[in-house]
C-alpha positions in Angstrom: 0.0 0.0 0.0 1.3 3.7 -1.3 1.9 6.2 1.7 1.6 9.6 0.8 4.6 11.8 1.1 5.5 15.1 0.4 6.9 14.6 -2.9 3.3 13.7 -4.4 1.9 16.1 -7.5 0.0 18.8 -6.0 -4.0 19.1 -7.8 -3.8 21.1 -10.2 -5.5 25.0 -10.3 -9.0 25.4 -11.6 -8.2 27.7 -14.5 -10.9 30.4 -13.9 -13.4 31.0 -11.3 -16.8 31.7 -11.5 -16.2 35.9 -10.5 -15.5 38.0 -7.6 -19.6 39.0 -6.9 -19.8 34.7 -6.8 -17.9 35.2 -3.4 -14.3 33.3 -5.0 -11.3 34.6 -4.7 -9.5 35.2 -8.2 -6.0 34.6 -7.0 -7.2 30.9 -5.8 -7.4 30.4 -9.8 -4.7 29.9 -12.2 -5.5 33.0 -15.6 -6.0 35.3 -13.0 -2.8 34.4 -10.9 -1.4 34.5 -14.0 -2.0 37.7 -15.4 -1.2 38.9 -11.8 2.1 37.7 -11.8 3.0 38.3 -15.3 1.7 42.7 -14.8 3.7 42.7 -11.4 6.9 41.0 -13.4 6.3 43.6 -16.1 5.7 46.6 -13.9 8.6 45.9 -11.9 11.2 45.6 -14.3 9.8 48.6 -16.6 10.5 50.4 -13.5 13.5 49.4 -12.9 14.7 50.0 -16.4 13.5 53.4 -16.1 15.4 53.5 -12.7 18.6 52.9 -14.5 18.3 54.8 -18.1 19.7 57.9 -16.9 22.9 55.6 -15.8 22.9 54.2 -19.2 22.1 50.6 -18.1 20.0 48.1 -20.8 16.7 47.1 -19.9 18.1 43.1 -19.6 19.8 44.3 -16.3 16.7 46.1 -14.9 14.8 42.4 -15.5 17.9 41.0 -14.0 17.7 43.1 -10.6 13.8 42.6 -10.8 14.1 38.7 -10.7 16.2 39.2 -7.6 14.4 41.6 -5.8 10.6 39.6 -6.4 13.0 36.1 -5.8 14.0 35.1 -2.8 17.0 37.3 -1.7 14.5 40.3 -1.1 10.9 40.8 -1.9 10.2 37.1 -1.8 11.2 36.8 1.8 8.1 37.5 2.7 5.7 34.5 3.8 2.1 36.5 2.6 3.4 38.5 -0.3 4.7 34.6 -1.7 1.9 32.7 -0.4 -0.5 35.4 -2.0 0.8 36.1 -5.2 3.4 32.9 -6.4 2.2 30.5 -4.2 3.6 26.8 -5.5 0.5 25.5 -6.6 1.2 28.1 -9.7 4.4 27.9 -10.3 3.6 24.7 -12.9 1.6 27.5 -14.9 4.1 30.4 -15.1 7.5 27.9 -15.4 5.1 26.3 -18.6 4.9 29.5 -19.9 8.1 30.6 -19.2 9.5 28.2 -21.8 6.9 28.1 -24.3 8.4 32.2 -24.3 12.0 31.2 -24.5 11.5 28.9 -27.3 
């Protein structure tokens, strides 16, 4: 008989709910996790490239910085923001995407 361990699959992610008036959290689905993470990605690295134009710095080191800072050296430290917004359940769905985009 199987035992269950940590290292099972998790269940997958519903991929949209039914709305926000339907009492469902969006960000417990993954298109909307998705298109959270990927504008906060975005966002963040646009504004760091702006950060760094006047020191004449390409925008491939403001997504550079950005991956840091939202990893786990800075921003990523903390529990709710991760939990909330890349919470491991959806990191299947945004690593998938992530190399359908570098292929």
């Amino acid at each position: 008989m199987a035992t269950p361990n940590s290292s099972t699959c998790q269940t997958p992610m519903r991929a949209v709910s039914n709305g926000a008036f339907q009492h469902e959290s969006p960000l417990d689905f993954a298109l909307p996790l998705l298109i959270l993470q990927i504008c906060l990605v975005v966002a963040f690295t646009r504004f760091l490239a702006l950060l760094g134009r006047p020191l004449k710095q390409p925008r491939v080191i403001a997504e550079i910085v950005g991956g840091i800072l939202l990893g786990p050296s800075a921003i990523g430290r903390n529990e709710k923001f991760i939990k909330t917004v890349f919470p491991s359940k959806s990191l299947t769905v945004l690593e998938t995407l992530a190399n359908l985009v570098l292929s």
